[in-house]
Biotite code that builds the C-alpha atoms (Angstrom):
import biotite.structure as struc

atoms = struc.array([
    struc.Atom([116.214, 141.380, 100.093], chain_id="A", res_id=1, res_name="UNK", atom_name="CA", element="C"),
    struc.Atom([119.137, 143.294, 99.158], chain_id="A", res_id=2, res_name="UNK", atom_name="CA", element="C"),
    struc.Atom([122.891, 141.652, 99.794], chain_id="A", res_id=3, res_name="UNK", atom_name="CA", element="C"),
    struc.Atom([123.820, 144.241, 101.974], chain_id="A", res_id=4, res_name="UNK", atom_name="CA", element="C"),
    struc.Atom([120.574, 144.252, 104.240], chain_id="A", res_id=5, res_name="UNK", atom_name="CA", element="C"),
    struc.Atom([120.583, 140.891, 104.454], chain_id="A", res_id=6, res_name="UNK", atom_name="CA", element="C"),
    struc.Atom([124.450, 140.878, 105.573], chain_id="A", res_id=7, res_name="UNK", atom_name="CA", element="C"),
    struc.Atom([123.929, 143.464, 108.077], chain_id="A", res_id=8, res_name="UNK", atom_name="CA", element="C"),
    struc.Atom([120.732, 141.169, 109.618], chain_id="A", res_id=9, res_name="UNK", atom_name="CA", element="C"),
    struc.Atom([122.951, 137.997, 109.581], chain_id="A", res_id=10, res_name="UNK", atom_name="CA", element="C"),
    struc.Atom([125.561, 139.919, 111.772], chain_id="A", res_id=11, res_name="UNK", atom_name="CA", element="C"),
    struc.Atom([123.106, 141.239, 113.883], chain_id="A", res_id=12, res_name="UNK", atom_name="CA", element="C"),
    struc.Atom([121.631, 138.024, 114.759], chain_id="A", res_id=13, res_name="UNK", atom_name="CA", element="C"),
    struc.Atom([124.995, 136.320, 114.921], chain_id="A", res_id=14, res_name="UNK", atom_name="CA", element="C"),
    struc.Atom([126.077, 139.143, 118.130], chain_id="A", res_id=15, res_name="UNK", atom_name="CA", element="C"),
    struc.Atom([122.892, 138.468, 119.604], chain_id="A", res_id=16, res_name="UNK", atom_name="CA", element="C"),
    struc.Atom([122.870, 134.607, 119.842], chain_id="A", res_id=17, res_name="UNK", atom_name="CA", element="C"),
    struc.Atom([126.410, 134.969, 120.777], chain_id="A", res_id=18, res_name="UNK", atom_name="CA", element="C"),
    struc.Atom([125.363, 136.984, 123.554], chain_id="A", res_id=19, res_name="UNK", atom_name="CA", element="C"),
    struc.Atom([121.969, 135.263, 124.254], chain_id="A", res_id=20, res_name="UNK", atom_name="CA", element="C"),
    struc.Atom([124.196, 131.682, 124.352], chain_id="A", res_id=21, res_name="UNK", atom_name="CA", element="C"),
    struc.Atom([126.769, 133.392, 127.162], chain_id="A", res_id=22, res_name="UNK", atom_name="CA", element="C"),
    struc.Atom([124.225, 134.631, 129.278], chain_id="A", res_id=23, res_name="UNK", atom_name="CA", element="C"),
    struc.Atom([121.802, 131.357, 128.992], chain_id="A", res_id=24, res_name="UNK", atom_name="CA", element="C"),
    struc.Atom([123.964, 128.690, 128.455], chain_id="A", res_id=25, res_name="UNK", atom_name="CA", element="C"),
    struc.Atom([125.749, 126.548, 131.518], chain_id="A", res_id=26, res_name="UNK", atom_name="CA", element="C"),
    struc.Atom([129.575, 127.180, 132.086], chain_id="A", res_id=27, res_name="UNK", atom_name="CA", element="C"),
    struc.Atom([129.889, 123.080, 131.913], chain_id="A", res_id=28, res_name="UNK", atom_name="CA", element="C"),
    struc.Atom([131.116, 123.377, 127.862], chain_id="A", res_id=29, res_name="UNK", atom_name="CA", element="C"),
    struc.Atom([132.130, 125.921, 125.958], chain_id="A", res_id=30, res_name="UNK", atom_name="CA", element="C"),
    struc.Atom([129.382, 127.218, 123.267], chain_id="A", res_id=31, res_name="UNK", atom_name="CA", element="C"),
    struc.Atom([130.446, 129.495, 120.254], chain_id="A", res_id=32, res_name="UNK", atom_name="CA", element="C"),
    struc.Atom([128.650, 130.764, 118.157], chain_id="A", res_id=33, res_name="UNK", atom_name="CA", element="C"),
    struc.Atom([130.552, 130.813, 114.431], chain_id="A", res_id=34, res_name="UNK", atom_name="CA", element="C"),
    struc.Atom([128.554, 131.789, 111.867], chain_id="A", res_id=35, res_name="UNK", atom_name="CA", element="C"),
    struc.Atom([124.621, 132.827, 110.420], chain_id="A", res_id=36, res_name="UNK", atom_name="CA", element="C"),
    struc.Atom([123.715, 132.146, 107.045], chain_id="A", res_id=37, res_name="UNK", atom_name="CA", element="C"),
    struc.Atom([120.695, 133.945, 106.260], chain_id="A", res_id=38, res_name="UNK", atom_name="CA", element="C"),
    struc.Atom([118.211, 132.931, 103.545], chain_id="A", res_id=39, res_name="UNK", atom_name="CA", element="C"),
    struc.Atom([117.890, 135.005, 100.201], chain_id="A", res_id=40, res_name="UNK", atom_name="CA", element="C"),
    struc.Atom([114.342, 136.299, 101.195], chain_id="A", res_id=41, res_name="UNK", atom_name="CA", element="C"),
    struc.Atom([115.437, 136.519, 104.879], chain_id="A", res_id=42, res_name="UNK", atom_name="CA", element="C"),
    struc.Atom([113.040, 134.495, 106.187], chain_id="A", res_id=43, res_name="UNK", atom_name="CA", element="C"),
    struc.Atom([114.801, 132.063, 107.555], chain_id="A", res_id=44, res_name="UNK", atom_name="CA", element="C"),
    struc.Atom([118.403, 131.936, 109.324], chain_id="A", res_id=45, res_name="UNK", atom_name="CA", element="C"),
    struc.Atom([120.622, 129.262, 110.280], chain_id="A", res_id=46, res_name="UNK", atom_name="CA", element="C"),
    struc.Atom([122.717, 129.579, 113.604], chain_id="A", res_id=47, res_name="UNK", atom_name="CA", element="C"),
    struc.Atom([125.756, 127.347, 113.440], chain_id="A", res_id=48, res_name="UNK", atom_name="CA", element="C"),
    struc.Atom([128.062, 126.698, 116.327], chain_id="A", res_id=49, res_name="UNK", atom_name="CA", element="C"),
    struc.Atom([131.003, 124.333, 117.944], chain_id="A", res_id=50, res_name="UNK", atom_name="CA", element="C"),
    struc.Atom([130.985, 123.033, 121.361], chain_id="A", res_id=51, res_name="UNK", atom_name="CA", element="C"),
    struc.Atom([134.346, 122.048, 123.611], chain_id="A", res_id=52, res_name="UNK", atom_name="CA", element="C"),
    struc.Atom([134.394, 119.342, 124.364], chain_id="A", res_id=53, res_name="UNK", atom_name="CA", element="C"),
    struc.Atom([133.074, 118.246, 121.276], chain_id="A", res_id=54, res_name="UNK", atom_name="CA", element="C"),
    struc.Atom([130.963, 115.869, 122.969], chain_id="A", res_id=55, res_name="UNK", atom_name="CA", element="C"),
    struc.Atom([128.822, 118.033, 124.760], chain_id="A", res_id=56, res_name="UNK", atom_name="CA", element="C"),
    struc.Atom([127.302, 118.968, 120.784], chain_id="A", res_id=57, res_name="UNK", atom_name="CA", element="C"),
    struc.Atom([124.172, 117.241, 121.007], chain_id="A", res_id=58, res_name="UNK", atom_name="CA", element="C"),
    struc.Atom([123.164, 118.468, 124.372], chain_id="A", res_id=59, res_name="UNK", atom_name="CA", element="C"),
    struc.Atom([124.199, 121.934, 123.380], chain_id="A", res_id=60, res_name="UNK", atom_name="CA", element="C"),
    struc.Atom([122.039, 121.268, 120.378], chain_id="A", res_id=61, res_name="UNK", atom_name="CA", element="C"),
    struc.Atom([118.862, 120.028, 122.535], chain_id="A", res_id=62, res_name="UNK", atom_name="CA", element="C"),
    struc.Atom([119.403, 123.130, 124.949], chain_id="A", res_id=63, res_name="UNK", atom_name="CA", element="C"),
    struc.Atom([119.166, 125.433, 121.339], chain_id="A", res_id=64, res_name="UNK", atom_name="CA", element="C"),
    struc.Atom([116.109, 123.989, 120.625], chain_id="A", res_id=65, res_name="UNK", atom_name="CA", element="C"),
    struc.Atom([114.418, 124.152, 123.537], chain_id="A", res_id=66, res_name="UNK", atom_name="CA", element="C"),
    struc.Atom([115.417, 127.797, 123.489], chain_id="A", res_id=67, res_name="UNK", atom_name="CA", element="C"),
    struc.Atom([114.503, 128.983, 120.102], chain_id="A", res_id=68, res_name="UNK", atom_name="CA", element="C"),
    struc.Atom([111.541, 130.710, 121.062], chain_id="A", res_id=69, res_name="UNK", atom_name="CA", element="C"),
    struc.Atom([113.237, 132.538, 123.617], chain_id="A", res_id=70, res_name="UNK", atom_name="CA", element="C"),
    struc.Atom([116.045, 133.439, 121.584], chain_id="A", res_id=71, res_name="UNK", atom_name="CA", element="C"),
    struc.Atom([113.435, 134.396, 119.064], chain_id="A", res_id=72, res_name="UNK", atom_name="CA", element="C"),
    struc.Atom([111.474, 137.177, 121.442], chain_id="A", res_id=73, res_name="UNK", atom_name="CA", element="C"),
    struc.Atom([115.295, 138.410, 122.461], chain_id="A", res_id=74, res_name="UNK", atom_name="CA", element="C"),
    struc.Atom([115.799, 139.043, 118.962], chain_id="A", res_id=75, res_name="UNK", atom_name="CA", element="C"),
    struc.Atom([112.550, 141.483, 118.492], chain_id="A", res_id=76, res_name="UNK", atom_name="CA", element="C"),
    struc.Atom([113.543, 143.023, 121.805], chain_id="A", res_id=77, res_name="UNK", atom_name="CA", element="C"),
    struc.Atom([117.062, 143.663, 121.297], chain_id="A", res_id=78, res_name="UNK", atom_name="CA", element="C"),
    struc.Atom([117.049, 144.820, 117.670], chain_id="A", res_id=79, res_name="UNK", atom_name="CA", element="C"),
    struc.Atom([115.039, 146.482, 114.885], chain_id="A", res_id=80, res_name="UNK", atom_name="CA", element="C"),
    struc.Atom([114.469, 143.971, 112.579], chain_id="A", res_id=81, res_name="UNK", atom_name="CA", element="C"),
    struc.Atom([111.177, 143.922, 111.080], chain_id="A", res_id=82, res_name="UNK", atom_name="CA", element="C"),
    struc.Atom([110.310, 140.348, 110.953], chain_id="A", res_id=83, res_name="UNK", atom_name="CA", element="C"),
    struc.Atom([112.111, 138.304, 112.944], chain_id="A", res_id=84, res_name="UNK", atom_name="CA", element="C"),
    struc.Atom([113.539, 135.042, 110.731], chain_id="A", res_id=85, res_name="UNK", atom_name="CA", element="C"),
    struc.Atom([112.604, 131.597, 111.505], chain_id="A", res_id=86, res_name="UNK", atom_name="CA", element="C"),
    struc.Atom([115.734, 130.141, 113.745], chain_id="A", res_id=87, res_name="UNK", atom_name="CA", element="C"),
    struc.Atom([117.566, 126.503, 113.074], chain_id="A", res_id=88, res_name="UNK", atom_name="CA", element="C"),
    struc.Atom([120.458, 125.716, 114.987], chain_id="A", res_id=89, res_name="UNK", atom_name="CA", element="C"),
    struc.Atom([123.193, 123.607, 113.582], chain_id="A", res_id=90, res_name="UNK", atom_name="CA", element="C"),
    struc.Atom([126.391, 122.237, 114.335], chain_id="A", res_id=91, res_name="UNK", atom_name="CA", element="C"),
    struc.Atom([129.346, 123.183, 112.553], chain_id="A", res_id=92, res_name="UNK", atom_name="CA", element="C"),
    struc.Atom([130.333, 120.266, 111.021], chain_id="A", res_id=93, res_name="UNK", atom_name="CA", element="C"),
    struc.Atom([132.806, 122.390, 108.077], chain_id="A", res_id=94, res_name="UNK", atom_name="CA", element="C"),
    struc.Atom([134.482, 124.697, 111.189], chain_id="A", res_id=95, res_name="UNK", atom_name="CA", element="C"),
    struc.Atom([135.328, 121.489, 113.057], chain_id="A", res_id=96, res_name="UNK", atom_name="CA", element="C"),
    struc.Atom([136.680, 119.988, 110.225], chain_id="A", res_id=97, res_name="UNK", atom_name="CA", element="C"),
    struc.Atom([138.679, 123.028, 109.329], chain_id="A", res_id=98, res_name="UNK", atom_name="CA", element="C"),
    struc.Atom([140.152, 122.825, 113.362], chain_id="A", res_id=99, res_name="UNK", atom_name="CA", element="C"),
    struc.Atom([141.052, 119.199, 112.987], chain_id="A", res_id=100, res_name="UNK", atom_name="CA", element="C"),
    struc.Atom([143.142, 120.133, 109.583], chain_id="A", res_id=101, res_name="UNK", atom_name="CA", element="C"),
    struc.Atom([144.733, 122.820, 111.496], chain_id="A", res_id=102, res_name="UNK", atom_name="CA", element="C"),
    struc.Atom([145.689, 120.473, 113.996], chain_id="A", res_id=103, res_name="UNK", atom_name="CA", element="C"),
    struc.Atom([147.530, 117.844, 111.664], chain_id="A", res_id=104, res_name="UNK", atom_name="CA", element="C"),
    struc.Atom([149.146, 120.704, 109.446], chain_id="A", res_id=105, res_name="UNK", atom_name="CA", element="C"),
])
């Protein structure tokens, strides 16, 4: 897949689980989506995002999970993609590192 295809998907995907996470997620934390990082063939895509407070991660992660599918027929309905990537959630371990260095600096 070429670099720019595959740059245009990740964005793509990254607007839509940012929107799919604000309208299914509960107002009790705060869910962000921050980045996608797609695999070379595009077959696979990893969905990272933060949590405040920071403790509410796992059961952010958990809810994710449970809502892959879901996320995964919002995809094929909301966009053109041909095949739609297999979806893994993570937590952004590097971005909240990079927020506590901001914090100290």
């Amino acid at each position: 897949m070429k670099d720019i295809k595959r740059e245009k998907i990740g964005e793509m995907i990254h607007r839509l689980a940012a929107k799919f996470v604000h309208d299914e997620s509960s107002p009790a934390s705060l869910l962000t989506i921050t980045r996608v990082k797609l695999s070379p063939t595009g077959k696979e895509a990893k969905i990272f995002f933060t949590t405040l407070p920071e403790s509410q991660e796992d059961t952010a992660l958990k809810f994710l999970e449970r809502k892959t599918s879901e996320f995964k027929r919002y995809i094929r309905d909301e966009s053109r993609i041909g095949i739609i990537p297999r979806v893994d959630f993570k937590i952004d371990y590097g971005e909240r590192n990079r927020q506590r260095l901001d914090e100290l600096s």
